[in-house]
C-alpha positions in Angstrom: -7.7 11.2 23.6 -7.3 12.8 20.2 -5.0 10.2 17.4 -1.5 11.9 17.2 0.1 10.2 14.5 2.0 7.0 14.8 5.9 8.5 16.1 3.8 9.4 19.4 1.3 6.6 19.8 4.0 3.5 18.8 6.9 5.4 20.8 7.4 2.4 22.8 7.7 0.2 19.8 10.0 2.7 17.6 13.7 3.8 17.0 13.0 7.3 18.9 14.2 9.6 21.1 14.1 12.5 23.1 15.8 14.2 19.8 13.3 12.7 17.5 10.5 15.7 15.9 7.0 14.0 16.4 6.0 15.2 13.0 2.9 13.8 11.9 0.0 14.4 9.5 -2.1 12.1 12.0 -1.3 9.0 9.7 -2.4 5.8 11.0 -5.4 4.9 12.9 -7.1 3.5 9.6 -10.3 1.2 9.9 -10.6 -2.5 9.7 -13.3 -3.0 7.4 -15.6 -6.2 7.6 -16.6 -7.5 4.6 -20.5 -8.1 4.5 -21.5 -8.8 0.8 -18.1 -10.7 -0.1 -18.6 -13.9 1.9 -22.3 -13.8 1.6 -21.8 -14.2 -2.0 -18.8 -15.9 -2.8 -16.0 -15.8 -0.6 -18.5 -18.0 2.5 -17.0 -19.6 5.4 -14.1 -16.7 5.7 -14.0 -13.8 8.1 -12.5 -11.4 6.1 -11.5 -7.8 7.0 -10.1 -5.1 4.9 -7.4 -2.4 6.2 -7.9 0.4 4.4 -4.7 2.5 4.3 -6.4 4.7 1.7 -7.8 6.4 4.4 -4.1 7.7 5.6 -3.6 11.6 4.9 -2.1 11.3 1.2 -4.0 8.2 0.8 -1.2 5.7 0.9 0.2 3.3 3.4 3.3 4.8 2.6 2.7 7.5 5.2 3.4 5.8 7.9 7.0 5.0 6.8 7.3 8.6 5.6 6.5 10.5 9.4 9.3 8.1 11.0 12.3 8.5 8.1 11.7 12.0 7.5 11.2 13.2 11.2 14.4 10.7 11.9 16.0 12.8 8.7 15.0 15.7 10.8 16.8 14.7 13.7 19.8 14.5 11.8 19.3 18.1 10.5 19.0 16.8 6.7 17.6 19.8 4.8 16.5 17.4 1.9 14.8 14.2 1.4 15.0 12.5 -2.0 13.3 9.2 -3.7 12.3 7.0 -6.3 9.1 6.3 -7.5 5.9 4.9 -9.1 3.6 7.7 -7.5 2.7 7.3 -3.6 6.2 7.0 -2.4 6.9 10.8 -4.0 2.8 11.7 -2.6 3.8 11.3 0.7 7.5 12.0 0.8 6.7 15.7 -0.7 4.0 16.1 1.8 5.6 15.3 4.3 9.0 17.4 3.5 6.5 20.1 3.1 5.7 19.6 6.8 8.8 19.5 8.2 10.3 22.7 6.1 12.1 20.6 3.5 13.3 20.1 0.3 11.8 16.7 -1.6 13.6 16.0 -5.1 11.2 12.9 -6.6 12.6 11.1 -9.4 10.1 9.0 -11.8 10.3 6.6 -14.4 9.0 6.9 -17.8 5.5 5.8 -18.7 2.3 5.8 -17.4 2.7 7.6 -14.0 -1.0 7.2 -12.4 -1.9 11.6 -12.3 -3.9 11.5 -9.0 0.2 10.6 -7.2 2.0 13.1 -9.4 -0.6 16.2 -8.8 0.1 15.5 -4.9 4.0 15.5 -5.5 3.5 18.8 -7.9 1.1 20.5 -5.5 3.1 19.9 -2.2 5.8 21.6 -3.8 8.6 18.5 -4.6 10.9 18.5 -7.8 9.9 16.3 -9.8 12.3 14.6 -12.7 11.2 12.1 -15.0 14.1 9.4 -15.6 13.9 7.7 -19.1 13.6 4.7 -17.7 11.7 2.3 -15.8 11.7 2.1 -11.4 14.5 0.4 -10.8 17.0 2.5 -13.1 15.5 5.4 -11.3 16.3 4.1 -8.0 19.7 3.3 -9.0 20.1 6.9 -9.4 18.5 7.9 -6.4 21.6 5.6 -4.5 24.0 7.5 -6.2 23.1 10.6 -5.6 23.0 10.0 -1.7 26.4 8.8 -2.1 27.5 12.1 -3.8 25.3 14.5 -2.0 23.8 15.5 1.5 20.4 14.4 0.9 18.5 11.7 2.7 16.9 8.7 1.1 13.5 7.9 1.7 12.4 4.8 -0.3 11.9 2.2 1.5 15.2 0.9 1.7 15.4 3.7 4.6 15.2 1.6 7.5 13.0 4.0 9.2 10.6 3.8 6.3 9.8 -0.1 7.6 9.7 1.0 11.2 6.9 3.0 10.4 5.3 0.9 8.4 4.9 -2.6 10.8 2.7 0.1 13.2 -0.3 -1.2 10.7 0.4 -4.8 11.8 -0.1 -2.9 15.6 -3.3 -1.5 14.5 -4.6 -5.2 13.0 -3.8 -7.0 16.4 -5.7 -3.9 18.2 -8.9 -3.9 16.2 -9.5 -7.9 16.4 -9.2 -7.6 20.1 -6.1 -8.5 20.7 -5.4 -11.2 18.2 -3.6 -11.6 15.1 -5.5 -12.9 12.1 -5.1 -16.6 10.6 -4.0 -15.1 7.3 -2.6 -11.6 6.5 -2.6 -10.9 2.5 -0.6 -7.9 0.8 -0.1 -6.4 -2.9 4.2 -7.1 -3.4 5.5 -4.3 -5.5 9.0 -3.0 -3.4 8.0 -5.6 -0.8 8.8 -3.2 2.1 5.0 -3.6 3.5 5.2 -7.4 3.5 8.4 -7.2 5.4 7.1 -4.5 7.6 4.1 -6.1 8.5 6.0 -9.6 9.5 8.1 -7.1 11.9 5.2 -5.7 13.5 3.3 -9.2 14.2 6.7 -10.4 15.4 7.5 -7.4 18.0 3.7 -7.4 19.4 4.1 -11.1 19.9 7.8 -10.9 21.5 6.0 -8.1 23.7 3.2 -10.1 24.5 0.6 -8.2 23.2 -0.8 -11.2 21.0 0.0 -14.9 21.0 -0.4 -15.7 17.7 1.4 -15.1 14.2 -0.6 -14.4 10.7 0.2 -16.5 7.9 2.0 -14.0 5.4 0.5 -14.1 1.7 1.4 -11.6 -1.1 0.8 -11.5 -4.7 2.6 -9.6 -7.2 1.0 -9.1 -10.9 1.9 -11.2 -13.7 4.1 -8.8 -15.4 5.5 -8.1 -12.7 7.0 -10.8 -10.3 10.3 -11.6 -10.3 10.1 -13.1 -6.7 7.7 -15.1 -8.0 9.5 -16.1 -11.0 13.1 -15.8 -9.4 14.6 -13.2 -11.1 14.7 -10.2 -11.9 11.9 -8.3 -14.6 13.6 -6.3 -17.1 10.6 -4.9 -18.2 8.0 -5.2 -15.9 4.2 -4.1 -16.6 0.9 -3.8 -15.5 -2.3 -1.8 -15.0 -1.4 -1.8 -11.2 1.3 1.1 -11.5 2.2 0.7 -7.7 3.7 -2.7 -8.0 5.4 -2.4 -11.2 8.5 -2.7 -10.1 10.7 -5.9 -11.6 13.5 -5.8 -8.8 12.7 -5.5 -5.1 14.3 -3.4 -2.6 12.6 -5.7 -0.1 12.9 -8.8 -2.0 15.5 -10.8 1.2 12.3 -9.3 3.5 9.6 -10.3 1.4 10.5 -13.8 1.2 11.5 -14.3 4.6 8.1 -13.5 6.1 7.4 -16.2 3.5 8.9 -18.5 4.7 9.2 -17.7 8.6 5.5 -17.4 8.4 4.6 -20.7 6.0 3.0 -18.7 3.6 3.2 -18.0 -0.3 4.0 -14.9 -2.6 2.0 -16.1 -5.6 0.9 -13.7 -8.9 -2.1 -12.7 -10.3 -3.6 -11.4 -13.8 -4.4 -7.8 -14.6 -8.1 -9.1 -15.6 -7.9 -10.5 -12.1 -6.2 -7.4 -10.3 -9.5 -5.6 -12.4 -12.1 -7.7 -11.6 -11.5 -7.4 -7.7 -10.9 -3.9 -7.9 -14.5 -3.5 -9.5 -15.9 -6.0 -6.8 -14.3 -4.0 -3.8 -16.2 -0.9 -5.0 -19.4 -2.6 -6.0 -19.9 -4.8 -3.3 -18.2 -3.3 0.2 -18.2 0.6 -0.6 -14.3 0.8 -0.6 -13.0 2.3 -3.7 -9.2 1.6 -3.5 -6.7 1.6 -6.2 -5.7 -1.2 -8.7 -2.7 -2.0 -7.1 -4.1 -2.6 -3.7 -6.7 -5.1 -5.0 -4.2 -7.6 -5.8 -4.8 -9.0 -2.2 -8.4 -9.7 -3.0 -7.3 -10.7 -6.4 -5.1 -13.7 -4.0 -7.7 -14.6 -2.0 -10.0 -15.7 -4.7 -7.6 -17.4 -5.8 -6.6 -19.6 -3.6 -10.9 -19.6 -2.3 -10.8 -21.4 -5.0 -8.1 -23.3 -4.9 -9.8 -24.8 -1.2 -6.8 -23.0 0.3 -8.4 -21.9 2.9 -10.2 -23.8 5.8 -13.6 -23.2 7.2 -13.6 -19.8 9.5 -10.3 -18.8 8.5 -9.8 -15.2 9.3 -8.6 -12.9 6.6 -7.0 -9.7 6.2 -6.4 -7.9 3.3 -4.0 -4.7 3.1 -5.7 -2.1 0.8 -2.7 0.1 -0.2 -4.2 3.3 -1.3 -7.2 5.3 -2.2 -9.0 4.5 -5.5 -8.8 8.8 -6.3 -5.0 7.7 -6.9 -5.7 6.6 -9.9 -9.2 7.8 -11.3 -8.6 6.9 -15.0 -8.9 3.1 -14.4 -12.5 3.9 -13.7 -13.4 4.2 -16.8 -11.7 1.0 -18.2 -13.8 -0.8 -16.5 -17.8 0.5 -15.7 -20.0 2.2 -18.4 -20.6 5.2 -20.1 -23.5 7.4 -18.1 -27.2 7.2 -19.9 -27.7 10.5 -21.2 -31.3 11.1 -22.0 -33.6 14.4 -22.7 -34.1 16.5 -19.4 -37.6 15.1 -18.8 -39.3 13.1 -16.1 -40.4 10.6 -18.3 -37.4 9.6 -19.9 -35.7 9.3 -16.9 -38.6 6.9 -15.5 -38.1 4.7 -18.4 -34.2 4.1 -17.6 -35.1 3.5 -13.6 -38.0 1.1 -14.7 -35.4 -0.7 -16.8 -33.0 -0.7 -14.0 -35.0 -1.8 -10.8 
């Protein structure tokens, strides 16, 4: 049978109803990826697997969280869905308002807003207002409003927003036969997918659809990682757009599946975040966006760190699609050879290349 989008295929493991709209874009379902050339090369001894939410329909993870709290928002005959955010968050909330007959109001912060996100809010038809100021004022705003105004939050301190969301830990435990991995490692920007994730493994165990439970791992970058540092980032930056955020809705969440789980939330360097975006591409065939390759970004880490034993199985969340964010591209690969339109010339660079 045909994928239907995860509100129908996790009923049994959801907040539904008879009342709740199955509205769907067919999210979910994404592959588990095993990496070939990675621990051939550098990463031996580990099994390590790649879910690639990119491959969702706005090319986010966050469309899992989006079908459940808007088709919940639905249910209670909301007629607008409004949220903060850094660019997938406002991606899938407008396309999915747009599917269910909506309105989406998007509110962004200042600064470098990656344009692949904010030409899906603009095209699916959301109103978008940039705030001068960074995430978290923005979302600050966003509370308000809701408080003032009939209009349903969708960020992911929208309970439904998780729900949706911990169907990818599901998905993992389904794909590896059965079984949850040894390690499960995460980007941390809101730290709703870190929480979500811990839910999932937790219900499919207390079901008894796996015996096991993942260590949790997350890594925030280095300008922005207040759980890491213990407070709160004023002023958080980096390159990876979708986890610059300096205060955490899901910070309690984050660090509970932490620590229920044994595992760390640990930082790492743009140059790092860069370098295994780069590999992802150039190695596996995955082209993902910066943000997302914070995971790998951990697990070199602590590969190298002998963190790790022998076998271990790995996952690593990839957030989003690299066509998020193109411009990074060019930051960090070369300039195309131009050359004369002539056979020869074009022999001479392939000679040099092979």
């Amino acid at each position: 049978m045909a994928w239907r989008g995860i509100v129908r295929e996790f009923k049994d493991f959801l907040p539904v109803s008879d009342r709740t709209p199955e509205l769907s874009l067919h999210e979910g379902n994404t592959p588990l990826i095993e990496a070939w050339n990675l621990v051939q090369e550098e990463l031996k001894n580990l099994k390590l697997y790649f879910k690639f939410e990119g491959l969702n329909p706005t090319a986010s993870f966050k469309d899992r969280g989006m079908a459940m709290a808007i088709a919940k928002a639905l249910e209670e005959e909301s007629r607008a869905v409004i949220c903060a955010s850094t660019g997938n968050t406002s991606a899938s909330a407008a396309a999915y308002a747009a599917r269910a007959g909506m309105t989406c109001i998007v509110l962004i912060p200042r600064g470098k807003i990656a344009r692949g996100k904010l030409s899906q809010a603009l095209v699916h038809g959301a109103a978008v207002i940039q705030v001068e100021g960074n995430f978290d004022e923005a979302l600050g705003i966003v509370k308000a409003i809701v408080r003032r105004h009939p209009i349903t939050l969708v960020n992911s301190i929208n309970p439904f927003r998780l729900e949706g969301q911990k169907t990818a830990a599901f998905e993992v435990c389904e794909q590896m036969g059965g079984s949850a991995p040894r390690y499960h490692v995460l980007p941390v920007g809101n730290a709703g997918n870190i929480t979500a994730y811990w839910m999932g493994y937790k219900e499919y165990r207390e079901r008894g659809r796996v015996t096991g439970l993942p260590t949790m791992l997350g890594f925030q970058a280095e300008g922005a990682a207040p759980i890491v540092l213990g407070r709160v980032v004023e002023d958080p930056h980096t390159i990876a757009t979708a986890i610059r955020i300096g205060n955490p809705a899901s910070w309690k969440g984050a660090v509970a599946a932490m620590e229920e789980s044994g595992g760390a939330i640990g930082a790492v360097t743009d140059e790092e975040i860069l370098s295994a975006y780069k590999l992802i591409a150039a190695k596996e065939g995955i082209f993902c966006e910066p943000a997302s390759a914070a995971s790998l970004a951990g697990v070199r880490k602590l590969y190298g760190q002998g963190y790790f034993e022998e076998g271990a199985t790995v996952v690593c969340t990839l957030t989003g699609h690299g066509l998020k964010d193109p411009d990074t591209v060019f930051k960090v690969t070369e300039e195309p050879v131009r050359v004369k339109p002539e056979v020869e010339a074009v022999e001479r660079i392939i000679e040099g290349i092979l």
